[in-house]
C-alpha positions in Angstrom: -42.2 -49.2 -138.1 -40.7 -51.9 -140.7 -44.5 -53.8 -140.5 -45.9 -50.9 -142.5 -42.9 -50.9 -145.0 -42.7 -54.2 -145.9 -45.7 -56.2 -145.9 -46.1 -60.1 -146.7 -45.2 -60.6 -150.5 -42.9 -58.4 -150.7 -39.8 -59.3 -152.9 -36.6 -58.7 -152.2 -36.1 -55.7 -154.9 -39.0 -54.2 -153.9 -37.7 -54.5 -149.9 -34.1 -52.8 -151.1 -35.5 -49.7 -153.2 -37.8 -49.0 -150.3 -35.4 -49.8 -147.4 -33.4 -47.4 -149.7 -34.8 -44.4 -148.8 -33.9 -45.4 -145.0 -30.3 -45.2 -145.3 -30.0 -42.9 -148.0 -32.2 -40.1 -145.6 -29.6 -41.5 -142.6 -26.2 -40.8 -144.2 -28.0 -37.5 -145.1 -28.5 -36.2 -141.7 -25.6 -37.8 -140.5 -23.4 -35.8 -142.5 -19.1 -36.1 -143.0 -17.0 -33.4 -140.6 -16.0 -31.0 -142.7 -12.7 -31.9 -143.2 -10.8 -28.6 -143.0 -12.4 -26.9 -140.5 -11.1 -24.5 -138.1 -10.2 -25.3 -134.5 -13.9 -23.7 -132.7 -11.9 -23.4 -129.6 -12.1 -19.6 -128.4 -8.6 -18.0 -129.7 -7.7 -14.6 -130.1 -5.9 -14.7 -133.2 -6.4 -16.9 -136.1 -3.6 -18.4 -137.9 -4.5 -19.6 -141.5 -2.1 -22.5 -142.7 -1.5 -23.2 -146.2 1.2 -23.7 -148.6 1.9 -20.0 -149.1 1.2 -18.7 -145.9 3.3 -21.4 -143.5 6.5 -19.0 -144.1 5.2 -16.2 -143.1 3.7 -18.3 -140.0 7.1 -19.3 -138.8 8.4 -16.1 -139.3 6.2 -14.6 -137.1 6.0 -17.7 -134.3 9.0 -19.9 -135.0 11.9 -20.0 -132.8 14.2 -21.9 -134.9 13.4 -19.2 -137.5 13.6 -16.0 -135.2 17.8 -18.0 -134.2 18.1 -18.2 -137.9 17.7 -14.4 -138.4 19.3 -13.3 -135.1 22.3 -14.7 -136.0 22.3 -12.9 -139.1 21.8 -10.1 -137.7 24.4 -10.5 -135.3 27.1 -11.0 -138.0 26.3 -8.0 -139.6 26.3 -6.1 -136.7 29.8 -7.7 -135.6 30.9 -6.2 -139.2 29.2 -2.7 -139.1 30.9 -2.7 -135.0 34.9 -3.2 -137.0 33.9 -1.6 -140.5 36.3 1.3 -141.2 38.4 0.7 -137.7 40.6 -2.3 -137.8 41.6 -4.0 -141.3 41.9 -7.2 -140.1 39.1 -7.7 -138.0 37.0 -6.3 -140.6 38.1 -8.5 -143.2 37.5 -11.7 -140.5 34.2 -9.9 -139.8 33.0 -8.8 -143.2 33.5 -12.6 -144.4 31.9 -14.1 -141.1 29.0 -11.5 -142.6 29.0 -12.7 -146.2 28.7 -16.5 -145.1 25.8 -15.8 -142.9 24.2 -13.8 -145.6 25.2 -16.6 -148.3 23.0 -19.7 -146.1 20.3 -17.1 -144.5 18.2 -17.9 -146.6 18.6 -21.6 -147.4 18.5 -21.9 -143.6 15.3 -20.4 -143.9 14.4 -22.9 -146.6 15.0 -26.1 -145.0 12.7 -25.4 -142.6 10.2 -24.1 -144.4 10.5 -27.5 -146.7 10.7 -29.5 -143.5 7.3 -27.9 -142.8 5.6 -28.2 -145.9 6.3 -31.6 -146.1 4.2 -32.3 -143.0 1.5 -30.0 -143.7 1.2 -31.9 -146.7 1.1 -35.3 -145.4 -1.2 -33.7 -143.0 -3.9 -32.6 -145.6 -3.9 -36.4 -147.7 -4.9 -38.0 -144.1 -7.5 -35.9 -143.6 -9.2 -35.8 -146.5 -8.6 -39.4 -146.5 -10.4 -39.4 -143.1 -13.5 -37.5 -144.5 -13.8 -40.4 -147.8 -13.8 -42.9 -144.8 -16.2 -40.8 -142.5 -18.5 -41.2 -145.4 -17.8 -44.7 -145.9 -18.2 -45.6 -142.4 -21.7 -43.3 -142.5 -23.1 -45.3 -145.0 -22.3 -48.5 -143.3 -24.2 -47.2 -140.2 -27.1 -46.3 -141.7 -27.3 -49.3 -143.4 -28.1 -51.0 -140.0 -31.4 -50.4 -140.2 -31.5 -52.0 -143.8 -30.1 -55.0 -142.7 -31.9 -55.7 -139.3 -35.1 -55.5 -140.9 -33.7 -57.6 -143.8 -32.6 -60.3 -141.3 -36.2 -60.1 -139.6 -38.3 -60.2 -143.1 -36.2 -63.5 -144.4 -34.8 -61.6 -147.2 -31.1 -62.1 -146.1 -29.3 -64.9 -144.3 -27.7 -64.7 -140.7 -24.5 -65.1 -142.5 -25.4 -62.5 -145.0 -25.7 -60.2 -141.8 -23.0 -61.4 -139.8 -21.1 -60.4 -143.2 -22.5 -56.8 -142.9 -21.9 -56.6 -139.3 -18.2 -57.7 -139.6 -17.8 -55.3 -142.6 -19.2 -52.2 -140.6 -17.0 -52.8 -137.9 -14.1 -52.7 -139.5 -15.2 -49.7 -140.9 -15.7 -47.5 -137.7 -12.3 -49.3 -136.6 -10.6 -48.1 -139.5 -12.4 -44.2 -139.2 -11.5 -44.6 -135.9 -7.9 -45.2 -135.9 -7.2 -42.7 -138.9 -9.3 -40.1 -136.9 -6.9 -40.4 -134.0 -3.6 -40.5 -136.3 -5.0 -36.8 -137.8 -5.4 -35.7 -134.1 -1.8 -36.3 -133.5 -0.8 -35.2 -137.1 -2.8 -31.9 -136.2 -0.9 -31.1 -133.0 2.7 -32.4 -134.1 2.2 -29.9 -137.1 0.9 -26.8 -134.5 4.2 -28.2 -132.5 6.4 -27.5 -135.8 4.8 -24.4 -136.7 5.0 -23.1 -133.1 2.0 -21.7 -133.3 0.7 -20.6 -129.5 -2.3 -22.7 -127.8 -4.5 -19.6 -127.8 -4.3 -19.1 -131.5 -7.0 -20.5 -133.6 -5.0 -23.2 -136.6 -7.2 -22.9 -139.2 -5.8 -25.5 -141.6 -6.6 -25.0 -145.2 -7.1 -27.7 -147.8 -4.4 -27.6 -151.0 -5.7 -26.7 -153.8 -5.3 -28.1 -157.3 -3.4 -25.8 -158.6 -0.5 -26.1 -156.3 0.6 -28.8 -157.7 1.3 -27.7 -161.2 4.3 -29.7 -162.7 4.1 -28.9 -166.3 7.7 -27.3 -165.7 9.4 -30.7 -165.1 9.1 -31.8 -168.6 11.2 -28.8 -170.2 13.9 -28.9 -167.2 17.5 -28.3 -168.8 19.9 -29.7 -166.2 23.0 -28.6 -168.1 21.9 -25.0 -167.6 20.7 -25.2 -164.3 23.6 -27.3 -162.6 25.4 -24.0 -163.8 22.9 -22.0 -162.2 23.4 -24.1 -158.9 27.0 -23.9 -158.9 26.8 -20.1 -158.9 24.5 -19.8 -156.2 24.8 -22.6 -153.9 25.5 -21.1 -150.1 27.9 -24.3 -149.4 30.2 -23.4 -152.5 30.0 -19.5 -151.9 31.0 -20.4 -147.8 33.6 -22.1 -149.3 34.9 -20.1 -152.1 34.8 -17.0 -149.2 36.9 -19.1 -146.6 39.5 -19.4 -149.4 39.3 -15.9 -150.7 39.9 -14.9 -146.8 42.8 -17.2 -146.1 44.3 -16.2 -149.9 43.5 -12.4 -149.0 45.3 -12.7 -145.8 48.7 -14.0 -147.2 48.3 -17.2 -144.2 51.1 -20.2 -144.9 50.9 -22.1 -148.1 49.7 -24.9 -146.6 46.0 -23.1 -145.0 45.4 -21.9 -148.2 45.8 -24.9 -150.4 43.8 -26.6 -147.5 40.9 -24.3 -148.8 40.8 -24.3 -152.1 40.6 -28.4 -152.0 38.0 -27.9 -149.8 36.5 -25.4 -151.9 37.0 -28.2 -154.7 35.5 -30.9 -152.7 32.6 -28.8 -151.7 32.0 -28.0 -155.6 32.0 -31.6 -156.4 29.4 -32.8 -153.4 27.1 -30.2 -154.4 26.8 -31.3 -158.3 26.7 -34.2 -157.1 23.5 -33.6 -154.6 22.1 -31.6 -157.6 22.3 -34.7 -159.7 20.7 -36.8 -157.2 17.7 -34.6 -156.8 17.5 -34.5 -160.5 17.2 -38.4 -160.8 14.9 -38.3 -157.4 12.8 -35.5 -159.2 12.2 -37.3 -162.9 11.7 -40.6 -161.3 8.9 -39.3 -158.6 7.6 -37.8 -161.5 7.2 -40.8 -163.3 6.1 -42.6 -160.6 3.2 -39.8 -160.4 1.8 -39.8 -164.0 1.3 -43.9 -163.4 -0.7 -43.4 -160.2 -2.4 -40.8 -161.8 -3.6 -43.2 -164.2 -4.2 -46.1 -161.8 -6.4 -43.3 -159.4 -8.5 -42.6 -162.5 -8.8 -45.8 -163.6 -9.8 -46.8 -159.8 -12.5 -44.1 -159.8 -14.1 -45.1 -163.0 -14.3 -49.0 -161.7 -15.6 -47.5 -158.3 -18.5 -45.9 -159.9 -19.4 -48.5 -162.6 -20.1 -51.0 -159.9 -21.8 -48.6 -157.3 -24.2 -48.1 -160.2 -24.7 -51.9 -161.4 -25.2 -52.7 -157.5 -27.8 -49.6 -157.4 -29.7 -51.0 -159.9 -29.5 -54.7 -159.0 -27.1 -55.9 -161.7 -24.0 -57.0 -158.7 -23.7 -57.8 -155.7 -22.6 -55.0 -152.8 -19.7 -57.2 -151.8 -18.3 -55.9 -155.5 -19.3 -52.4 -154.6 -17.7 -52.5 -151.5 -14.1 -53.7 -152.9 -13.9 -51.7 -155.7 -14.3 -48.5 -152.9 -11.7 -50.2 -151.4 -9.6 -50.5 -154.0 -10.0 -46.6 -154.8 -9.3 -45.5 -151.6 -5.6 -47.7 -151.7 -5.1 -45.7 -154.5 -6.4 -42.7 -153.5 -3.8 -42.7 -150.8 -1.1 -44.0 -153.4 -1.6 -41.1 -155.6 -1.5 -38.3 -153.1 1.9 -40.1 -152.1 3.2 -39.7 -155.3 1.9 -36.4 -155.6 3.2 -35.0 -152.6 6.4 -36.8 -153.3 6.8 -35.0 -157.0 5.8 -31.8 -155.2 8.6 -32.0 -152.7 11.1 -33.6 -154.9 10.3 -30.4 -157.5 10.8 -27.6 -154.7 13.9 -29.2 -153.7 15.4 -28.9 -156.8 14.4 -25.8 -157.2 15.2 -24.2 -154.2 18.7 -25.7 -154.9 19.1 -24.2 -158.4 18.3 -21.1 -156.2 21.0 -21.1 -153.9 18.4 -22.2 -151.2 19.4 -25.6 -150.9 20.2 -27.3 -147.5 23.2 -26.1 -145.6 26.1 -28.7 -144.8 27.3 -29.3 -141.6 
């Protein structure tokens, strides 16, 4: 095949634009896997998964979810059972309600949060899977390239032992991030409880998700008050201390609440706080990998084109890719981190923050 490509006299540029076309047609037949494709096993339900749909998917599979709700329901049935029949027990009962109500939904939250988290560190491997797929494709099909280099003269055995070495650590690498995406894919069915026979049809975050122009013009002094007045820890407190107030119980009970009630305000500001700082400096952190990533992607592309056209070497090629694909990962880090860091806070300003023990 090669001995009516490259004929005697050939030069070496005229060997790599035509040897070109061999690679270039391999890596387009052997195309990436799509990165978020649906699970083709036969299923008879299938269950999208995305940032706004895993909620509703743990609502309807979860078991730590459908505990979550059934004990709520449970202590408001407990209150409806005593309501209008027995003052005291409805007073124990009717608080016992309000508490449940008061961390139902931060309950709720935490998991949720717990979920997204993984779902998000899910989606950055795999589509940092896919950008090595098509690294490690190109690699392969430069096999060809190279042999017939190696046989012509054009390249030294080093020159290929160099290649061979460098494509095997690139199907190594694919490899090994291939089977961490696996596991990543079944842990996060495990979380989301989703049933075997259900199709997981994974879907890819989109930009827009991960709009922080809100963190600039946060105004902690307002929201901290916002926390305070919806925070289910403080409200479990301040109802434990209404109760033991309401009930005329020994001095001692009741001043035993309201320092707990006290304390409880004070840990919660201070949590709040922390999140704040955790939130601004993430953010921070993001805008400078932002800059690095771009920065990356332009150096990436200026050397795949000077080596195109003959102007540097491949070996400079090949390390400014990898240099943009250690970034790549380092900005989807920081990303993921802001976009955590961000609902946290705001689930806490909410009253949907995590519940104490």
């Amino acid at each position: 095949m090669f001995s009516t490509l490259f004929k005697e006299g050939d030069t070496f540029m005229g060997f790599k634009k035509t040897a070109g076309f061999i690679f270039a047609a391999a890596v387009a037949l052997n195309s990436c896997l799509p990165a978020f494709a649906a699970e083709t096993a036969a299923a008879k339900t299938k269950v999208e998964v995305s940032l706004d749909t895993i909620q509703s998917v743990m609502e309807t599979y979860s078991g730590d979810i459908k505990t979550i709700t059934n004990n709520w329901h449970i202590a408001k049935n407990n209150y409806n059972d005593v309501k209008d029949t027995d003052d005291v027990q409805e007073k124990y009962y009717k608080t016992q309600y309000k508490i449940a109500e008061a961390q139902y939904g931060a309950k709720v939250s935490s998991q949720v949060l717990s979920a997204k988290q993984q779902y998000l560190a899910f989606c950055a491997d795999n589509e940092e899977l896919a950008s090595m797929k098509k690294s490690y494709d190109v690699k392969n099909a430069k096999a060809a390239y190279y042999n017939a280099a190696l046989a012509g003269g054009y390249i030294s055995q080093n020159d290929f032992n160099d290649y061979t070495q460098d494509a095997a650590k690139a199907k190594n690498s694919y490899e090994a991030k291939d089977a961490e995406v696996t596991r990543e894919r079944a842990a996060l069915r495990t979380l989301l409880s989703i049933p075997s026979d259900c199709v997981m049809d994974i879907q890819p975050v989109p930009d827009s998700a991960f709009d922080f122009s809100g963190i600039a013009g946060i105004n902690y002094g307002q929201d901290v008050i916002l926390m305070a007045n919806n925070d289910p820890n403080i409200r479990t407190a301040d109802l434990n201390y209404d109760y033991t107030d309401a009930e005329g119980t020994d001095s001692g009970t009741i001043e035993n609440s309201q320092i707990a009630l006290s304390q409880t305000e004070a840990s919660e500001k201070a949590a709040f706080k922390k999140l704040y700082d955790t939130l601004q400096s993430s953010y921070s952190a993001y805008q400078t990998e932002t800059q690095s990533y771009t920065q990356a992607k332009q150096t990436a592309d200026t050397e795949n084109k000077k080596s195109e056209l003959g102007y540097s070497s491949q070996a400079d090629a090949d390390s400014a890719a990898l240099a943009l694909q250690s970034e790549k990962s380092a900005y989807f880090a920081a990303r993921n981190s802001v976009y955590i860091n961000y609902l946290q806070y705001t689930n806490m300003k909410n009253g949907l923050g995590s519940i104490s023990a």
